[in-house]
C-alpha positions as semicolon CSV with decimal commas, in nm:
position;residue;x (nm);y (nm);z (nm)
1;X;0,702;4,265;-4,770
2;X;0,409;4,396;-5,037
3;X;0,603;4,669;-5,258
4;X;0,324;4,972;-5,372
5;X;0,397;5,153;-5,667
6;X;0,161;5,413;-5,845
7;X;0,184;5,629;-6,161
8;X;0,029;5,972;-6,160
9;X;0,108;6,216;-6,392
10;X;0,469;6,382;-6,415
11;X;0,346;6,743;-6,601
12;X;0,129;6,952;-6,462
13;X;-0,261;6,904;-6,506
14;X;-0,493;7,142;-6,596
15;X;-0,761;7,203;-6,361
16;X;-1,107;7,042;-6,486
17;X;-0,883;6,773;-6,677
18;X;-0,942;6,361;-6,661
19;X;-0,619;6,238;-6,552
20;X;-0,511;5,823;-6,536
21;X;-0,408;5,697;-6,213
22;X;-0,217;5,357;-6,219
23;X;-0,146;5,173;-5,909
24;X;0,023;4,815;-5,867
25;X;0,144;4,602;-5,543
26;X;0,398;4,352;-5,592
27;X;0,209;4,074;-5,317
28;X;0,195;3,738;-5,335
29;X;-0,175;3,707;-5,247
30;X;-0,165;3,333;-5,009
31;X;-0,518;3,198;-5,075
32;X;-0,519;2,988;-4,779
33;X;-0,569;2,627;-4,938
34;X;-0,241;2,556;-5,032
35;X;0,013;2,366;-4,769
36;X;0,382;2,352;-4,712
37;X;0,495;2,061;-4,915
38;X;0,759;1,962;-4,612
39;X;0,532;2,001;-4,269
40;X;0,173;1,938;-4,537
41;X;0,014;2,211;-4,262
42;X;-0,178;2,464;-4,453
43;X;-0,052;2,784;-4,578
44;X;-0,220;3,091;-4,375
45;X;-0,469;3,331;-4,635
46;X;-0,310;3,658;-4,650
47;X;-0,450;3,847;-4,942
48;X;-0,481;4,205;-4,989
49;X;-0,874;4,269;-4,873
50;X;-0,878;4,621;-4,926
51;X;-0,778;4,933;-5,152
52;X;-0,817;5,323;-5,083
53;X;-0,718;5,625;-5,264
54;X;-0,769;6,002;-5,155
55;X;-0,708;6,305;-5,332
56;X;-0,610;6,605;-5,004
57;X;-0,751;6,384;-4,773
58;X;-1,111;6,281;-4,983
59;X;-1,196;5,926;-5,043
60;X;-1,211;5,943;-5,451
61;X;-1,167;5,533;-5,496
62;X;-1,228;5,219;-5,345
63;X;-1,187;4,872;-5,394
64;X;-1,251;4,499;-5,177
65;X;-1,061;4,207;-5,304
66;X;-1,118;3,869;-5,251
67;X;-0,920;3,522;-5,299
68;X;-0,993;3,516;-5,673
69;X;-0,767;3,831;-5,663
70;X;-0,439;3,741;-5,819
71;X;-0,126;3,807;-5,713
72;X;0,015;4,144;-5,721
73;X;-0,298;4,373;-5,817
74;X;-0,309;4,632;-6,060
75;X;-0,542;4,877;-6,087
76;X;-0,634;5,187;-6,298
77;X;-0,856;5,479;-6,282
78;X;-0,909;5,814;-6,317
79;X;-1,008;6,110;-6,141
80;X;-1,078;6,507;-6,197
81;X;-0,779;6,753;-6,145
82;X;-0,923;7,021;-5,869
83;X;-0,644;7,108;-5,703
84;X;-0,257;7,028;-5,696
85;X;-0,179;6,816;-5,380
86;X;-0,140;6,478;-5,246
87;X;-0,298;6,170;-5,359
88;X;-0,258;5,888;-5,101
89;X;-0,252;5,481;-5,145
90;X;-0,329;5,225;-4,879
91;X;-0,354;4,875;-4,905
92;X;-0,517;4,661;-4,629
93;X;-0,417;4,316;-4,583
94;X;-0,623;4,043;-4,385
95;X;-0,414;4,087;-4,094
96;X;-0,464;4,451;-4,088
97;X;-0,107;4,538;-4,252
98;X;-0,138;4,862;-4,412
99;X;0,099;4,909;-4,703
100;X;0,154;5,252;-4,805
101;X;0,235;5,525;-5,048
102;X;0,178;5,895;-5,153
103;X;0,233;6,064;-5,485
104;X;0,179;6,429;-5,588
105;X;-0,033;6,640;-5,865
106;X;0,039;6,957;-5,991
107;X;-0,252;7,136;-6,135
108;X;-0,262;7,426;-6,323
């Protein structure tokens, strides 16, 4: 199972202020052309495809990956402080598995 983690900031932000989101997914990112050294049947893809962040519910980031991707993506970003809330995380694998996460902002 994929493991999200994300790093927003811990103080409060001031409102107008560019903050640093940092976001990584411990995945092992299967590119599909490998095969099991016992059986030699290949290995199934399953690579993350897709990346979404939202700040109270708006899209503010977006990413597709592709095989080239390595394993266990990191990404980092930034974003406007508007309003304190809820920034969300979701991960989309090839077969639809959603990983998930949520972190919080405080803004002043």
């Amino acid at each position: 199972m994929a493991k999200p983690r994300v790093r927003v900031p811990r103080k409060p932000v001031k409102k107008g202020e560019v903050f640093e989101i940092k976001t990584l997914i411990s995945h092992r990112m299967e590119s599909g052309h490998r095969r099991n050294k016992k059986t030699g049947e290949p290995i199934p893809r399953k690579i993350i495809k897709k990346f979404v962040c939202t700040y109270n519910g708006e899209e503010i980031f977006s990413a597709d990956f592709h095989p080239a991707i390595a394993s266990n993506p990191y990404l980092a970003f930034f974003t406007v402080a508007t309003e304190s809330g809820e920034l969300a995380f979701t991960w989309i694998d090839d077969d639809q598995t959603r990983y998930e996460t949520t972190a919080s902002i405080v803004v002043e």
